[in-house]
C-alpha positions as CSV (number, residue, x, y, z in Angstrom):
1,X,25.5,-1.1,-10.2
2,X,24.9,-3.8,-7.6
3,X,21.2,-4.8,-7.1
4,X,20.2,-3.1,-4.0
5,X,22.3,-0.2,-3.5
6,X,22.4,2.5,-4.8
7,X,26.0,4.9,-6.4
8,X,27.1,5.5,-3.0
9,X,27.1,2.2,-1.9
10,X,23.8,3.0,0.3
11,X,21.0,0.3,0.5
12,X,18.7,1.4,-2.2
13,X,15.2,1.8,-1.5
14,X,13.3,2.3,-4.4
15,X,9.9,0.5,-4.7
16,X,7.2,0.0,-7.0
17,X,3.2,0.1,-6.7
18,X,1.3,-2.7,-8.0
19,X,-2.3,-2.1,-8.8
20,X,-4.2,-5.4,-6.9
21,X,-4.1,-7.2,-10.3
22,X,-1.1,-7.7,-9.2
23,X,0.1,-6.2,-12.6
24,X,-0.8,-2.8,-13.1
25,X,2.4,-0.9,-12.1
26,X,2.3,2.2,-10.0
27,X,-0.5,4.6,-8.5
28,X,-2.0,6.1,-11.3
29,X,-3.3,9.5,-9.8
30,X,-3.6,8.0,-6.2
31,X,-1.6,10.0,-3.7
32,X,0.9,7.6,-1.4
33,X,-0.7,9.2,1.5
34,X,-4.0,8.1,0.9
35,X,-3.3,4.6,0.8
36,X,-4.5,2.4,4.2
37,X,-2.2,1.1,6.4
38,X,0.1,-1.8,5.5
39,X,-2.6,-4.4,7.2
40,X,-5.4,-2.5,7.9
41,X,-7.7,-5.4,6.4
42,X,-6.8,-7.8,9.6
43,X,-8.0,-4.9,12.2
44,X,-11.9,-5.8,11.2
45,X,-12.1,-9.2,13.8
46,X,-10.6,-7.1,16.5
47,X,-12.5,-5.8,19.4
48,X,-12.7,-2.1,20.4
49,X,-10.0,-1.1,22.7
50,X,-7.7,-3.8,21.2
51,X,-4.2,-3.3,21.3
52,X,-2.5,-2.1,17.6
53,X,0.9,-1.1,17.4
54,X,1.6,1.0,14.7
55,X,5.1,0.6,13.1
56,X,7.0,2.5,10.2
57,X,7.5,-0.4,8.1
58,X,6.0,-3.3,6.3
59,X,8.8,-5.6,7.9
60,X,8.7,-4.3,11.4
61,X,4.7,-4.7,11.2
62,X,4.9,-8.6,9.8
63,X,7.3,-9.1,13.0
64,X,5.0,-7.7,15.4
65,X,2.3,-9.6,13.8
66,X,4.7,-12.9,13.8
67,X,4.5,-12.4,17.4
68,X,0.6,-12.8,18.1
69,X,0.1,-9.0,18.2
70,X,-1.9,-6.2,16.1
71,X,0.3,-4.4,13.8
72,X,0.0,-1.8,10.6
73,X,2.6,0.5,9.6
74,X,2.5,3.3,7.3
75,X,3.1,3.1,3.7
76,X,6.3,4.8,2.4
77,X,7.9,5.0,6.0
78,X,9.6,8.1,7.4
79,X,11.2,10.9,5.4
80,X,15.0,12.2,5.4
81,X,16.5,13.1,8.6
82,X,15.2,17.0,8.2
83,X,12.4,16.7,6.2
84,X,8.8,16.8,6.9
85,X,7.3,13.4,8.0
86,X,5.1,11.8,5.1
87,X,2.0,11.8,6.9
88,X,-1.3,9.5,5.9
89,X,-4.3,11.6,5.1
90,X,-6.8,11.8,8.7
91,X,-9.2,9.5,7.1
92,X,-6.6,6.5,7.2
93,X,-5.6,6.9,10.5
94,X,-9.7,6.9,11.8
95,X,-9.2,3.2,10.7
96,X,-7.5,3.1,14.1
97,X,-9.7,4.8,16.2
98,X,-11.6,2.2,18.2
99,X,-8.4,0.7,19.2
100,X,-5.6,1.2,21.9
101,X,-3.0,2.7,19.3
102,X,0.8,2.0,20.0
103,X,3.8,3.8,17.8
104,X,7.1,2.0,17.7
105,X,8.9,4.6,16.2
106,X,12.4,3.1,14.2
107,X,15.8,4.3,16.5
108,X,16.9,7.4,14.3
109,X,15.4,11.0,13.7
110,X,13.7,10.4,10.8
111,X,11.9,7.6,12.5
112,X,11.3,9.7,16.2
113,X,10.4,12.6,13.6
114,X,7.7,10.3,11.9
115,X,6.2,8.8,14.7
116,X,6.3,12.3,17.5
117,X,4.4,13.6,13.6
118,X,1.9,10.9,13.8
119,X,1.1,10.4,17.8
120,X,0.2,14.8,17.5
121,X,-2.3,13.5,14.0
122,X,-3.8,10.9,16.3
123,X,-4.3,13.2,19.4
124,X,-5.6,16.1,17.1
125,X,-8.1,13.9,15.7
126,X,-9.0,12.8,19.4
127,X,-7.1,9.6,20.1
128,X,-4.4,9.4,22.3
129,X,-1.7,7.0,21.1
130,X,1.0,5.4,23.5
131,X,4.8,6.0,22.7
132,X,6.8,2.8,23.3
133,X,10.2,2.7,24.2
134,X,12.9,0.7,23.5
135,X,15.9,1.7,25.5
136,X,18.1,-1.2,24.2
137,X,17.2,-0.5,20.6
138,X,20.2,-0.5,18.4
139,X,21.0,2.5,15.9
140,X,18.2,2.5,13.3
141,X,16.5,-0.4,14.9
142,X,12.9,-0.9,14.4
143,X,10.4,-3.8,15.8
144,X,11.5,-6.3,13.6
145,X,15.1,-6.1,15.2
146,X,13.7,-6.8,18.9
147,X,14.6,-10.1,19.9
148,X,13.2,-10.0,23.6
149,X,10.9,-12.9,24.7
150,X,7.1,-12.3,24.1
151,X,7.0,-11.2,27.7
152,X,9.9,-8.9,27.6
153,X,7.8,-7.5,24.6
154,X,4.3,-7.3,26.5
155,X,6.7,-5.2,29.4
156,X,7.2,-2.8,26.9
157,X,4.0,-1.9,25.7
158,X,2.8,-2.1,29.6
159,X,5.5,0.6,29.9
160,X,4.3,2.6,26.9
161,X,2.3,5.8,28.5
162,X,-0.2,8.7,26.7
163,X,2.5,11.3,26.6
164,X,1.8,14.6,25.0
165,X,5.8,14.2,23.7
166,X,7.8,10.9,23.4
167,X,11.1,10.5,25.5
168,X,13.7,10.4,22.9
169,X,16.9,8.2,23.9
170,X,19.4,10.1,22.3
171,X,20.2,14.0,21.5
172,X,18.2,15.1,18.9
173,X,14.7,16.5,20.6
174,X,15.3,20.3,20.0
175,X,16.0,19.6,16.2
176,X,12.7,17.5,16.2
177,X,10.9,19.8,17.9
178,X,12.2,22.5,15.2
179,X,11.0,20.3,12.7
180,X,7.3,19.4,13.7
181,X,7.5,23.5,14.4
182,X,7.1,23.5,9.9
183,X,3.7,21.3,10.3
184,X,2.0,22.1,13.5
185,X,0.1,25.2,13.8
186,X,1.9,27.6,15.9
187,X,0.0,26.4,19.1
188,X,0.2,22.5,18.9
189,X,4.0,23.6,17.9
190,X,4.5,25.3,21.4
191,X,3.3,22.3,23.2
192,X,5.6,20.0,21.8
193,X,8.0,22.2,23.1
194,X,7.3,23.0,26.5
């Protein structure tokens, strides 16, 4: 099998957890989804109110942060188109609670699915996050694929608004909406769908 992808010919994404000996392999009985945010460490020089966009992935956060911006992402990133979004436990995302919070959700379902599942986290636990938008955004493309100027980049996150529902540039909302439906309780559910 060739390095990197898996029997169907699929890029393989299959990681390991090192302990922060740098040898211990794995998470012993830790659960992924109480592990901080990819970054969370750099948020402690910051002043309240700062700017932070949260991404989905350790790459798409190193280019935001490559950039001069705030970045974390999630650990693990989004689930299979369908399933229900690996969420981090509340007390991870309070790390972000002083701060002007911005999701950059990856161009696919899975990615919409995973940040429309964190933005309703963040505004049940009082915060209210700002969706950004990338109209141009390829198929599956994610922060780290934006290759605007610096300004073309501050334009989006001006553009980025408090919405109780993200726009959505392609035709999957009602199966989304379906899906945070299995999470939500019944009335945050009916919300996201009105």
């Amino acid at each position: 099998r060739t390095p990197g992808v898996d029997a169907d010919g699929k890029p393989d994404k299959t990681f390991l957890w090192f302990g922060t000996d740098k040898r211990t392999v794995g998470l012993g009985q830790r659960a992924q989804n109480t592990l901080p945010l990819y970054r969370t460490e750099t948020l402690a020089h910051l002043a309240p109110s700062s700017a932070v966009i949260l991404t989905e992935g350790e790459k798409a956060c190193d280019a935001v942060r490559a950039r001069g911006l705030e970045a974390v992402s999630t650990t693990g990133g989004a689930s299979e188109p369908g399933a229900i979004p690996k969420l981090p436990i509340d007390a991870v995302l309070e790390t972000l609670r002083p701060f002007t919070v911005y999701l950059w959700p990856d161009n696919d379902g899975a990615g919409h699915a995973h940040m429309q599942a964190l933005g309703a986290q963040l505004r049940r636990l009082g915060m209210q996050p700002h969706f950004i938008t990338w109209y141009d955004a390829p198929l599956k493309g994610d922060a780290a694929d934006f290759d605007g100027t610096n300004d073309e980049l501050r334009a989006l996150l001006a553009a980025a608004r408090p919405a109780p529902q993200p726009i959505y540039p392609y035709a999957e909302r009602e199966r989304l909406a379906e899906g945070m439906a299995a999470i939500l309780p019944p009335a945050k559910a009916r919300a996201l769908e009105e």
